[in-house]
N, C-alpha and C positions, 0 to 999 in steps of 0.2 A: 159867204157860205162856209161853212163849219166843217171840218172831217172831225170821223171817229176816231179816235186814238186805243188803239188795241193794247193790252199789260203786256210787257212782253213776258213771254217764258222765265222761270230763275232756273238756274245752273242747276239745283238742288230737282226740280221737276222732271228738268231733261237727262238726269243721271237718273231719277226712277222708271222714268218712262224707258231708257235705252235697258236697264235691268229687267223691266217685265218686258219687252221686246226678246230679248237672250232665253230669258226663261221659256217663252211662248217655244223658242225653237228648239228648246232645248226638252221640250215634252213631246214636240212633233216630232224627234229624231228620235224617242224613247219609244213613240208611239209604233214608228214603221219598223224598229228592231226589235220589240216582241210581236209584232205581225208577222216578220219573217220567223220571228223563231220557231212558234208553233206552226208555220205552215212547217217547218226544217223539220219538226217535230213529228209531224203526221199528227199532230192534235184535231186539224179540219183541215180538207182542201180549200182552194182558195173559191171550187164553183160553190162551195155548199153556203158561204159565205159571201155572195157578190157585193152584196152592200158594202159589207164593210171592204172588200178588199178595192172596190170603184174609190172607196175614199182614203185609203190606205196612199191607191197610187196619186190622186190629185192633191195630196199632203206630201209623198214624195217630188212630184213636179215643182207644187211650191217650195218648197227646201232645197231643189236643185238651183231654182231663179234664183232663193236668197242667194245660197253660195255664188253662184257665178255675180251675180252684182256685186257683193262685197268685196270680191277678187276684183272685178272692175274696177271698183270705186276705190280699194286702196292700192292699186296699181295707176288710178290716174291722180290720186290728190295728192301724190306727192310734187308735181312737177315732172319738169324735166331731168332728166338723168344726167349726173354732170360725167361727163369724159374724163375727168380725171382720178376719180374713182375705180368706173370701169375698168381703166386701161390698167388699175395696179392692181386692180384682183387680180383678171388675165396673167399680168406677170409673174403673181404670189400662187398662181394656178387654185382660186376658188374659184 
């Protein structure tokens, strides 16, 4: 029996792809800060506009999960925290 052998990924792809990932978030946070600003504005309140504002805030939720997973994720991929680090902040008072 034979398996399929998948290409893998090249480094060159997975640096465009983590690029337009950034970018994506970086439109969604553009997006929910001129949301706020015109509602800050008095341009519309946010009932005359429910649609958009229903997806305002389920664009802020997901931008909230990114944030906290990325804080997860680069708080757990480093390892473990070596003790001898720590202890000399502490004493250099960082």
């Amino acid at each position: 029996m034979t398996t399929l052998h998948m290409p893998r990924t090249s480094p060159r792809m997975s640096a465009v792809a983590e690029g337009v990932r950034e970018v994506f978030w970086v439109v969604v946070l553009g997006i929910i800060a001129a949301y706020v600003f015109f509602v800050a504005l008095g341009a519309f309140s946010p009932g005359e506009v429910a649609g958009v504002s229903i997806a305002v805030v389920i664009l802020l939720a997901l931008w909230l999960v990114h944030v906290g997973t990325a804080r997860w994720s680069e708080r757990h991929r480093t390892g473990p925290r070596d003790h001898r680090v720590s202890s000399g902040r502490e004493r250099r008072g960082f």
